[in-house]
C-alpha positions as CSV (number, residue, x, y, z in Angstrom):
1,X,106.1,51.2,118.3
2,X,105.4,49.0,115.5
3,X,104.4,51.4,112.3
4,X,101.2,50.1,110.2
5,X,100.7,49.9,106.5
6,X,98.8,52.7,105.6
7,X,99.5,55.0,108.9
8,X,99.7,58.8,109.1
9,X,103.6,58.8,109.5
10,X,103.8,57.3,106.2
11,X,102.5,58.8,103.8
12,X,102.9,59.1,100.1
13,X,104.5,61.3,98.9
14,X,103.0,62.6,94.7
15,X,105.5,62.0,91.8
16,X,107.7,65.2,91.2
17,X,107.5,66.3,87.5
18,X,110.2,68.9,85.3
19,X,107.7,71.5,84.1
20,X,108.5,71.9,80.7
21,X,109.1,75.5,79.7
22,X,107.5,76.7,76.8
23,X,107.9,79.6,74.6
24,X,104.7,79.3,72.4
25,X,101.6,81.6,73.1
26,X,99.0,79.8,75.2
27,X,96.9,79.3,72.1
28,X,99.6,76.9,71.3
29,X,100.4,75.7,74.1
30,X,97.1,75.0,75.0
31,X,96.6,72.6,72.1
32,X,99.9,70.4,72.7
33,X,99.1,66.8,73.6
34,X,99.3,65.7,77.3
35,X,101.8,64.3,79.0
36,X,101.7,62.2,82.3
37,X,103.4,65.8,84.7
38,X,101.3,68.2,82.7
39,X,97.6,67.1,83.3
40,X,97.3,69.5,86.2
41,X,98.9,72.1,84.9
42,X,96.5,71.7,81.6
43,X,94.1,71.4,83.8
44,X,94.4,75.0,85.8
45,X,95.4,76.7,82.7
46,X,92.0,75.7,80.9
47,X,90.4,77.0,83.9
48,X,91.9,80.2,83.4
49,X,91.9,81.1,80.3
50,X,87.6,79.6,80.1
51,X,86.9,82.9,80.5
52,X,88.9,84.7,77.7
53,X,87.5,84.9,74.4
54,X,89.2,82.0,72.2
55,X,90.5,83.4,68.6
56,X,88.8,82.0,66.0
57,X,90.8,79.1,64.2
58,X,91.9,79.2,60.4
59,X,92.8,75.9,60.1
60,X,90.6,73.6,58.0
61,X,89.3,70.0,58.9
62,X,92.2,68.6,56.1
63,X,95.0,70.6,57.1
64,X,94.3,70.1,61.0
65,X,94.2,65.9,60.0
66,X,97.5,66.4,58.1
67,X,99.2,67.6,61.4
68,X,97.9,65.2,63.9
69,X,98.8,62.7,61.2
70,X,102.4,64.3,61.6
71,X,102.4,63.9,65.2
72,X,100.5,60.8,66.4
73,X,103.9,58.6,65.6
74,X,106.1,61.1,67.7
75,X,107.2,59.9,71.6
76,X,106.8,62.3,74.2
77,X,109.9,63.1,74.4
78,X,109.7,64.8,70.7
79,X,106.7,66.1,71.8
80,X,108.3,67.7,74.5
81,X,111.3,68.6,72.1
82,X,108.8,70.6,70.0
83,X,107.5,72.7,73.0
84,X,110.7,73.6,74.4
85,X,113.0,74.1,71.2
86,X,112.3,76.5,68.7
87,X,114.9,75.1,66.3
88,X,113.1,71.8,66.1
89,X,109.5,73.3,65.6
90,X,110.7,75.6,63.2
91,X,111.9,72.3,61.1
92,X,108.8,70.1,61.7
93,X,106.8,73.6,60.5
94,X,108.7,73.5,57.8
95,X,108.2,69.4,56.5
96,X,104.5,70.1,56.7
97,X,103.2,69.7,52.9
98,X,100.9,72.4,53.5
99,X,103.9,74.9,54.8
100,X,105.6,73.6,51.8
101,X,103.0,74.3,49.0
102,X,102.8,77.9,50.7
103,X,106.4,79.0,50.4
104,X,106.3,77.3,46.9
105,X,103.2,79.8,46.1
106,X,105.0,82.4,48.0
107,X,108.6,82.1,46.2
108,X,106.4,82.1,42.5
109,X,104.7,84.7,43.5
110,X,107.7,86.7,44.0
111,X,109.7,85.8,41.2
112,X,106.8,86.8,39.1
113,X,106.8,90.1,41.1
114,X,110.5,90.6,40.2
115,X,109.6,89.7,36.7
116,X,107.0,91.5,36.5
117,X,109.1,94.7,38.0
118,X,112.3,93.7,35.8
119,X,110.0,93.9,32.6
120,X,108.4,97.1,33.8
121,X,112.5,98.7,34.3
122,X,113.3,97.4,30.7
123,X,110.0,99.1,29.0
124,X,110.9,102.7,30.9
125,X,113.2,104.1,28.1
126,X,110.6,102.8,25.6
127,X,108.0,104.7,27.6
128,X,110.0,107.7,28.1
129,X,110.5,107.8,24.0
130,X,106.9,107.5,23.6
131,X,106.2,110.7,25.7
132,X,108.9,112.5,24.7
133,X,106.7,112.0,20.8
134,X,103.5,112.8,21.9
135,X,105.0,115.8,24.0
136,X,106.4,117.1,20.0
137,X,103.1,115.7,18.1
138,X,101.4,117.7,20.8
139,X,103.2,120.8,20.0
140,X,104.2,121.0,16.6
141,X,101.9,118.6,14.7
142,X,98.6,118.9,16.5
143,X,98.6,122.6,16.8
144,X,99.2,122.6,12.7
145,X,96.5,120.2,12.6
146,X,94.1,122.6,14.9
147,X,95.2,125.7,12.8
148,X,94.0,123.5,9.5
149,X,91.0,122.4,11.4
150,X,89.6,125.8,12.8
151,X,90.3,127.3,8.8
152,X,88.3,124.4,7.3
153,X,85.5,125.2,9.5
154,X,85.4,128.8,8.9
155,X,85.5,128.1,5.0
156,X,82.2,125.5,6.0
157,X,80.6,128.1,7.5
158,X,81.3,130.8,4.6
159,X,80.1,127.8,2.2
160,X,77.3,127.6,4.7
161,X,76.2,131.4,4.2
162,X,76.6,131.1,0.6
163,X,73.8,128.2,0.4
164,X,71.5,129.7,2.6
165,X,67.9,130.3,1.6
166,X,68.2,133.8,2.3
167,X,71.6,134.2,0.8
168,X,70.2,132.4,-2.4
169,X,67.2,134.8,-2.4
170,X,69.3,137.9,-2.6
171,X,71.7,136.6,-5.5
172,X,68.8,135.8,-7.2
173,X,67.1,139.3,-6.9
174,X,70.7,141.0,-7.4
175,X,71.1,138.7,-11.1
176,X,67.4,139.8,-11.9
177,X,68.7,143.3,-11.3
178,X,71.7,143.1,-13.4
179,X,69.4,141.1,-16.6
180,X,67.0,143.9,-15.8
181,X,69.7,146.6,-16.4
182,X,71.6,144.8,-19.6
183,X,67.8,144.3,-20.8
184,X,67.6,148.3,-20.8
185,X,71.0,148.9,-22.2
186,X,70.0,146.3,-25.1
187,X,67.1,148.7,-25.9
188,X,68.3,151.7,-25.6
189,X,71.5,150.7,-28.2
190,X,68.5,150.0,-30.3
191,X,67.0,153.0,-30.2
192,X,70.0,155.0,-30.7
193,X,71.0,152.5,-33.4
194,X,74.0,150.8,-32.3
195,X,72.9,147.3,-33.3
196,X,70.3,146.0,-35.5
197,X,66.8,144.6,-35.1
198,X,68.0,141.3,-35.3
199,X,70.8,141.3,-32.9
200,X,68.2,143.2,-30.8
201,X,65.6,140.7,-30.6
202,X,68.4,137.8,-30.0
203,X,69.7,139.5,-27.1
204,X,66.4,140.9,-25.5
205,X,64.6,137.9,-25.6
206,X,67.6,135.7,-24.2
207,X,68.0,138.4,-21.3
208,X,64.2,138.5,-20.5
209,X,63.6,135.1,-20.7
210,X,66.3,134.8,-18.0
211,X,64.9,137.5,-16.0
212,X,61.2,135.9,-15.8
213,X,63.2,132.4,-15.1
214,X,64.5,134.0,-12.1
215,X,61.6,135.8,-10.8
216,X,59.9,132.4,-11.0
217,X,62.6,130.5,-9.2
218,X,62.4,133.6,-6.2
219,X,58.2,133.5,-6.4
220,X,58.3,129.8,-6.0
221,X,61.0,130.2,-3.2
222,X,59.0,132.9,-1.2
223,X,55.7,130.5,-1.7
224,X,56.9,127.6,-0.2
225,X,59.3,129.3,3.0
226,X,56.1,131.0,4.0
């Protein structure tokens, strides 16, 4: 029998493709560009990962235009070349200006760590000097100074005493009780002769003039505290 164009018996048959296998999460895998076997496959893997929550994306508008810009002039077979060998992606990752300005801010960053930790190694001898000082200014100098401290204030507070108003009051009445007393010694040498009128009236009136001096001052003193 004679076989038609377009019969049953002849059919077809769909190109055969080389699945490409790929070690990158689907994430990544997802976002590679598509090639004339693996639209189906796309295809069936977007259906079934629709329904799992996509992780959000931290790459901005500039640095996402940068890598298409990288990749636009590649053939599919580099394409392919990046999917399937690590080696090469890890290079291409690597010529990426933005990779390249991070491991430059990552290897200043470090060597300012070790700086930073090399200075800090350097100053610890320094640092145990300076303790080891304060541990003897604590122990020998400051408790000198405390012991000098603590007897300054208890000769303030003696001082203090002293210039109270009460402590003022009762020196005063105990000096009017000793120009009272010499008063009565003056006159009684008098009268018993021991001096002479002269001398007498000198002394008295000096020592009473002192005592009525004080007994102003305390009178004055007891007016205005009350």
């Amino acid at each position: 029998m004679f076989k038609f164009w377009g019969s049953q018996e002849e059919q077809v048959r769909p190109p055969q493709h080389v699945t490409t296998q790929s070690w990158y999460p689907p994430s990544v895998s997802s976002s590679r560009p598509a090639t004339p076997g693996s639209t189906s496959s796309n295809h069936s893997s977007s259906q079934r990962l629709s329904g799992r929550p996509q992780s959000p994306s931290h790459v901005s508008p500039a640095e996402a235009a940068g890598i298409i810009s990288a990749l636009k002039d590649k053939s599919v077979d580099e394409l392919r070349k990046l999917l399937s060998d690590k080696d090469a992606y890890n290079q291409f990752l690597l010529s990426l200006d933005q990779v390249k300005i991070q491991n430059n801010l990552k290897d200043e960053l470090r060597k300012e760590t070790l700086q930073l930790a090399s200075e800090n190694v350097e100053k610890e001898p320094r640092i145990m000097e300076l303790r080891n000082q304060c541990r003897i200014i604590r122990t020998t100098e400051l408790a000198a100074a405390e012991e000098k401290l603590n007897e300054l204030d208890r000769k303030k507070e003696d001082i203090m005493k002293l210039c109270s108003p009460a402590s003022l009051l009762k020196r005063l009445q105990e000096r009017m009780k000793e120009t009272e007393e010499e008063s009565e010694k003056v006159h009684m040498q008098l009268l018993e002769r021991e001096i002479d009128l002269s001398s007498f009236t000198h002394k008295y009136k000096k020592l009473r003039m002192d005592y009525h001096r004080r007994a102003l001052i305390q009178l004055a003193a007891r007016t205005t505290s009350n």
